[in-house]
PASE-234510 format. One line per 10 residues: number of its first residue (from 0); for each residue x, z, y of C-alpha. Coordinates in steps of 0.1 Angstrom, whole numbers. Example, Ala and Ser with C-alpha at 12.3 -4.5 7.8 and 13.67 -1.06 7.14 Angstrom:
<recs>
0	123 78 -45; 137 71 -11
</recs>
This chain:
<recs>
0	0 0 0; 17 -12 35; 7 0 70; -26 30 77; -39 19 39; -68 44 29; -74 50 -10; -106 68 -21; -103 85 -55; -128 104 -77
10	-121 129 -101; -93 122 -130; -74 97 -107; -39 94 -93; -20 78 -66; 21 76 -63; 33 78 -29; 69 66 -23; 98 90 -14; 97 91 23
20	60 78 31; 37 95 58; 12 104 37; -20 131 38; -54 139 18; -84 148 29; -120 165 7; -147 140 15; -171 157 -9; -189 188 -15
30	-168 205 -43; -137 221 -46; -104 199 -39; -78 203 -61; -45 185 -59; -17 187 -84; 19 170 -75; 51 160 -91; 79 164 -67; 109 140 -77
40	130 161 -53; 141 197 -53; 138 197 -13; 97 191 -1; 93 188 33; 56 190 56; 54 180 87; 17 172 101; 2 155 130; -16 178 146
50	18 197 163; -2 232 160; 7 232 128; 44 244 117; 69 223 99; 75 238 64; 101 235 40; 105 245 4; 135 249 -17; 139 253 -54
60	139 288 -58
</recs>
């Protein structure tokens, strides 16, 4: 996916995002959200648009 590409999924689905793409998630429905990730990295980094939020950074621990 190239450019501000959106991608619905349901329930059971999957996206890969590559190493270094913007990238965000959002609940459209009316249940729980619950998102499970494989880090290829030991190093994540968040950063977000909205600047109230604060940067985070996790190491392996």
């Amino acid at each position: 996916m190239d450019g501000e590409a959106r991608v619905t999924l349901t329930a059971g689905q999957l996206v890969v995002v590559p190493a270094g793409r913007k990238h965000g998630f959002a609940n459209s429905g009316t249940t729980v959200l619950r998102i499970q990730s494989t880090l290829a990295e030991p190093v994540f980094e968040a950063a977000y648009d909205d600047k109230r939020e604060t940067p985070r950074r996790w190491l392996p621990g």
